[in-house]
ZALO-576517 format. One record per atom (N, C-alpha, C): x, y, z; residue in three letters. Coordinates in steps of 0.1 Angstrom, whole numbers, padded with zeros to 4 digits, always signed. Each point is the difference from the previous one (the first is absolute). Last residue first. Example, Ala and Ser with C-alpha at 12.3 -4.5 7.8 and 13.67 -1.06 7.14 Angstrom:
+0128-0022+0071SER+0009+0011+0000SER-0008+0011+0008SER+0003-0057-0001ALA-0009+0012+0000ALA+0009+0012+0000ALA
END
This chain:
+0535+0020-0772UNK+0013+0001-0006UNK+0001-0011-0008UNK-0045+0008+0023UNK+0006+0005-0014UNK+0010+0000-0007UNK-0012-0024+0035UNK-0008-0004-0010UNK+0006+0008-0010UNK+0009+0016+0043UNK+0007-0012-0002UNK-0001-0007-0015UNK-0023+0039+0021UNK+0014-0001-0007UNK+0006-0008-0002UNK-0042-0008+0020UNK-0001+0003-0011UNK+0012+0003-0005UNK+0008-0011+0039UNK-0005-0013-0006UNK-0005+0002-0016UNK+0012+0034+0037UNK+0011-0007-0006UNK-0007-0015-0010UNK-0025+0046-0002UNK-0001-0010+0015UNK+0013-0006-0008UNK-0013+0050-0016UNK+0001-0016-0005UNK+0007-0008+0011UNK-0029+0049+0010UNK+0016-0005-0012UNK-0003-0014-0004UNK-0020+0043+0036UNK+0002-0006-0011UNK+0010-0004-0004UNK-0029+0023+0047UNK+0018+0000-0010UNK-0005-0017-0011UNK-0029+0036+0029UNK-0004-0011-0011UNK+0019+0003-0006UNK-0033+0018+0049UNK+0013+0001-0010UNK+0000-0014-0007UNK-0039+0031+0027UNK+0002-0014-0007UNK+0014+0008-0007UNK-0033+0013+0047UNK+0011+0009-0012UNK+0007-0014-0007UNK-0045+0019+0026UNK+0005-0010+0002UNK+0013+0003-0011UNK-0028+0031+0025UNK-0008-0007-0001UNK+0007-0014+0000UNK+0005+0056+0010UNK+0003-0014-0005UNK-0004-0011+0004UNK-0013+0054-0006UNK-0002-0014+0009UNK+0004-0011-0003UNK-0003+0058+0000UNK+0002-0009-0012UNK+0001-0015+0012UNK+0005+0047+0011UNK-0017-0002-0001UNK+0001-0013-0005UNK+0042+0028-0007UNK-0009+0004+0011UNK-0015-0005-0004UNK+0044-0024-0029UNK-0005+0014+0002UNK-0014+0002+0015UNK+0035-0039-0002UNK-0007-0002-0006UNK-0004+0020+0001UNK+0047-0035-0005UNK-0009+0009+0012UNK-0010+0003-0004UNK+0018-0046-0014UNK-0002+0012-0002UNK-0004+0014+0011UNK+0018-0059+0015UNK-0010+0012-0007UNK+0002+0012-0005UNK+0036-0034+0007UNK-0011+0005+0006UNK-0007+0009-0009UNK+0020-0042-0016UNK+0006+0012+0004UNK-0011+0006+0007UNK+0004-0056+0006UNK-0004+0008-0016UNK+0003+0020+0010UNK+0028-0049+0007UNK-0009+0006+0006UNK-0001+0013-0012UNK+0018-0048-0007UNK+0003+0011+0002UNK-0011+0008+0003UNK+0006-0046-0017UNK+0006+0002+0015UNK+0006+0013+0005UNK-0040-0023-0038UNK+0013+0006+0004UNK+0005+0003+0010UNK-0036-0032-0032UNK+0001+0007+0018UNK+0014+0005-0003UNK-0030-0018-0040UNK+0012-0002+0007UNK-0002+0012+0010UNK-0031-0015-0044UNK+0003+0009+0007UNK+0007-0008+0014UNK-0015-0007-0059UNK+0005-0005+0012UNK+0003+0016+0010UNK-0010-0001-0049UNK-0011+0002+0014UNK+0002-0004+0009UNK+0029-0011-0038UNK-0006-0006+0002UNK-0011+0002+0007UNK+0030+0033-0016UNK-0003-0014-0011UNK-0008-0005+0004UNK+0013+0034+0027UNK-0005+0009-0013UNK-0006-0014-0009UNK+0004-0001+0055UNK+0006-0002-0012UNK-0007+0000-0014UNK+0008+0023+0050UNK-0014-0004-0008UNK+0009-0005-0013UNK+0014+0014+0054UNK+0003-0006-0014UNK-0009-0005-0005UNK-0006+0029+0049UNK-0001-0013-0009UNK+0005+0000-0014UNK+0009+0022+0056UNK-0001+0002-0017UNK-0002-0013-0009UNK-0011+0012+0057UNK+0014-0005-0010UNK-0006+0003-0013UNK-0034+0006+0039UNK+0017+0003+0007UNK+0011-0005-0013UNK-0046-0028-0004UNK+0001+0011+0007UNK+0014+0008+0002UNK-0015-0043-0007UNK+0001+0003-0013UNK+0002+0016+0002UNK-0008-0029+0034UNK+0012-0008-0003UNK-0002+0012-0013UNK-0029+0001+0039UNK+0002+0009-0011UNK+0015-0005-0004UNK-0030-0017+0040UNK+0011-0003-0010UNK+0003+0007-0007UNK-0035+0012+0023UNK+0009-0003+0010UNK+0011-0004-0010UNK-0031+0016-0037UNK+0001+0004+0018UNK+0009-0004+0005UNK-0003-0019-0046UNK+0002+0010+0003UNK-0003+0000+0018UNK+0012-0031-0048UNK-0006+0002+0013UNK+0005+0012+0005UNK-0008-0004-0055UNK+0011-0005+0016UNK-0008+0003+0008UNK-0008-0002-0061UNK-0003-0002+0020UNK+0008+0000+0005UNK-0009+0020-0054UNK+0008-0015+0009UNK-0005+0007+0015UNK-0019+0011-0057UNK+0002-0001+0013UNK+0004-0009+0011UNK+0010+0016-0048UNK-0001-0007+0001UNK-0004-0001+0017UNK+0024+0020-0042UNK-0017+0011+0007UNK-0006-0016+0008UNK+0043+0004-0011UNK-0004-0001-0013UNK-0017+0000+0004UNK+0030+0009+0030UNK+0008+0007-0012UNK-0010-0006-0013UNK-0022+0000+0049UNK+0015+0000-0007UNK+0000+0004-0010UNK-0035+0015+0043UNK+0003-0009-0015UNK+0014+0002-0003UNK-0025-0011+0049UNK+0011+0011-0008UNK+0001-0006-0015UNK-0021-0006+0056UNK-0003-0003-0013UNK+0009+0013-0004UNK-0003-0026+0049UNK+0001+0014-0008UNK-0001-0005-0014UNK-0020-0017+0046UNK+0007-0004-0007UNK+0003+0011-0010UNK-0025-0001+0043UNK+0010-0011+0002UNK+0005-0001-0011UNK-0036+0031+0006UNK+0018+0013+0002UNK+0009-0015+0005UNK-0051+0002-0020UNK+0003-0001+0018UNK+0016+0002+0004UNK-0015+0000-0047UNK-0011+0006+0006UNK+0005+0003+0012UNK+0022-0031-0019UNK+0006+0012-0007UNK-0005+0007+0007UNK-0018-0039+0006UNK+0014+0000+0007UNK+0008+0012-0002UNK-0042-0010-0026UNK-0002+0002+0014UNK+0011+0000+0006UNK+0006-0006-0044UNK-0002+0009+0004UNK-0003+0003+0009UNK+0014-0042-0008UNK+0007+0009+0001UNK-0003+0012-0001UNK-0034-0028-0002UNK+0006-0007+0016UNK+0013+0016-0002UNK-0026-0004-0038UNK-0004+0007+0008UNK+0005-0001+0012UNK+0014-0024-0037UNK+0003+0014+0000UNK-0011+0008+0013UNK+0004-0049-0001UNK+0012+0006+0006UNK-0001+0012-0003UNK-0038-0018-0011UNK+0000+0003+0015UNK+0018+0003+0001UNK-0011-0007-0044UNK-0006+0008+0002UNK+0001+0004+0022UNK+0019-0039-0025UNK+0007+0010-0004UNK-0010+0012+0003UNK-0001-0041+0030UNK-0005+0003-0011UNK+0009+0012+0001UNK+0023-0036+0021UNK-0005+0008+0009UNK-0008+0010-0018UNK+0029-0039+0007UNK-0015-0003+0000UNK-0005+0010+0003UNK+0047+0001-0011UNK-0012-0005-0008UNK-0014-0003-0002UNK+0046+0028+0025UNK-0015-0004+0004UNK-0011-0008-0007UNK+0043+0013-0015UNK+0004-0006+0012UNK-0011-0003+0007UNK-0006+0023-0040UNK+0012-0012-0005UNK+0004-0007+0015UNK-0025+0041+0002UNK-0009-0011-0007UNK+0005-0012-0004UNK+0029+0041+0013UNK-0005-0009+0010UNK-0013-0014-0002UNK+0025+0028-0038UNK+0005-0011+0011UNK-0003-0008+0015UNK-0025+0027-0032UNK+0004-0012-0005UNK+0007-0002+0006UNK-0008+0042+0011UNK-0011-0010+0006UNK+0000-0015-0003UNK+0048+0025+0010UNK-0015+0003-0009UNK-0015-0008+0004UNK+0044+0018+0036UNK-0006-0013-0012UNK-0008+0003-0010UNK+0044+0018+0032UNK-0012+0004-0008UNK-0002-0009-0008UNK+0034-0016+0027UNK+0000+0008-0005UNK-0014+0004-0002UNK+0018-0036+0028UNK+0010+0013-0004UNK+0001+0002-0007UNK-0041-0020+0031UNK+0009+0000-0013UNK+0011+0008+0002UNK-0031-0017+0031UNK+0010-0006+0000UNK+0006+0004-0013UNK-0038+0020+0014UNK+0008+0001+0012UNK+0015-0004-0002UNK-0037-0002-0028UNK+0004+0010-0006UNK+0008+0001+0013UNK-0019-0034+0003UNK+0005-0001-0017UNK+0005+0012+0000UNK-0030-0005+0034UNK+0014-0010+0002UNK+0005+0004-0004UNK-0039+0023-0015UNK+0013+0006+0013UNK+0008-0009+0002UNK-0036-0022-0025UNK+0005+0008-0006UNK+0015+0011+0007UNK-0028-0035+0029UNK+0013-0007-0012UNK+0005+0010-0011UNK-0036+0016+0031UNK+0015-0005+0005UNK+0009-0004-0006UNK-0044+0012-0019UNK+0009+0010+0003UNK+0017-0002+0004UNK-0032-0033-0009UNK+0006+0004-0008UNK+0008+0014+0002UNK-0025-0022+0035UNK+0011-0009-0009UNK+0006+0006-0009UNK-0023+0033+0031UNK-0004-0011-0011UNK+0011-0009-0005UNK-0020+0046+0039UNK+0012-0012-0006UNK-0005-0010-0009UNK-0012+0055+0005UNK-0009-0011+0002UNK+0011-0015-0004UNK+0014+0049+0013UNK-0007-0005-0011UNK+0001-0012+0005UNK+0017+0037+0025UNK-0015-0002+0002UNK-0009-0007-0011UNK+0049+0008+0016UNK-0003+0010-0008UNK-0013+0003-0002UNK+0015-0033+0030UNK+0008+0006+0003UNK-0005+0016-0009UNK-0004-0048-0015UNK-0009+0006+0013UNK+0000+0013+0008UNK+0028-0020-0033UNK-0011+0004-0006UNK-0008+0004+0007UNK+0038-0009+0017UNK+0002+0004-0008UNK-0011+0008-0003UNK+0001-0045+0019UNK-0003+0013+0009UNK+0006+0016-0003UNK-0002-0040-0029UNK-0011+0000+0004UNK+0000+0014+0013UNK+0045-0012-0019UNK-0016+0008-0011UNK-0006+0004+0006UNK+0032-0010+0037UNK-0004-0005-0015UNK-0006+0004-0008UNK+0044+0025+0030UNK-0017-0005+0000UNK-0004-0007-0013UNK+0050+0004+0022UNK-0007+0002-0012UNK-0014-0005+0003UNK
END
């Protein structure tokens, strides 16, 4: 496992404490983070330089961005790790919570003559066990 720092070096952005500690965070999660949650793990890190730190990481193809269910944008690591990559995610309808699935997502469409895929999002929906839990 390479470290951030040579990570970041690697794609040609500029290393920074904050960059590194932002990619940690998004190395060791299991799951897509919001920006509040990672701001909840980074406290010192300003709420303005984290949304830029994670767009540069988005920019440079180390992290992937995706809105949820309640329009709510979350993070994961991406490149050499691509932990969020290769499986299907659960978006939960109650809470916006988002969960890793241990299922690989279907293949692609065939695409008509000329046409270029790009990136292909599957959004399975429902209620996380925790929110069905509350409800019963």
């Amino acid at each position: 496992m390479s470290a951030p720092a040579d990570l970041l070096r690697a794609t040609g952005v500029r290393v920074t404490p904050g960059r590194v500690r932002v990619l940690e965070a998004l190395q060791a999660a299991i799951q897509p983070m919001s920006h509040a949650d990672i701001e909840s793990l980074l406290p010192d890190v300003d709420r303005v330089t984290l949304y830029r730190v994670l767009d540069s990481l988005v920019a440079c193809g180390l992290a992937l961005k995706a809105v949820d269910t309640r329009g709510v944008f979350r993070f994961s690591a991406s490149g050499p790790y691509r932990q969020h990559d290769g499986h299907v995610h659960f978006r939960c309808t109650s809470c916006g919570g988002v969960s890793c699935l241990k299922a690989p997502p279907p293949p692609p469409p065939k695409l008509p003559h000329g046409f270029r895929l790009e990136a292909v999002e599957l959004d399975v929906r429902g209620t996380c066990a925790q929110c069905a839990g509350q409800s019963a």
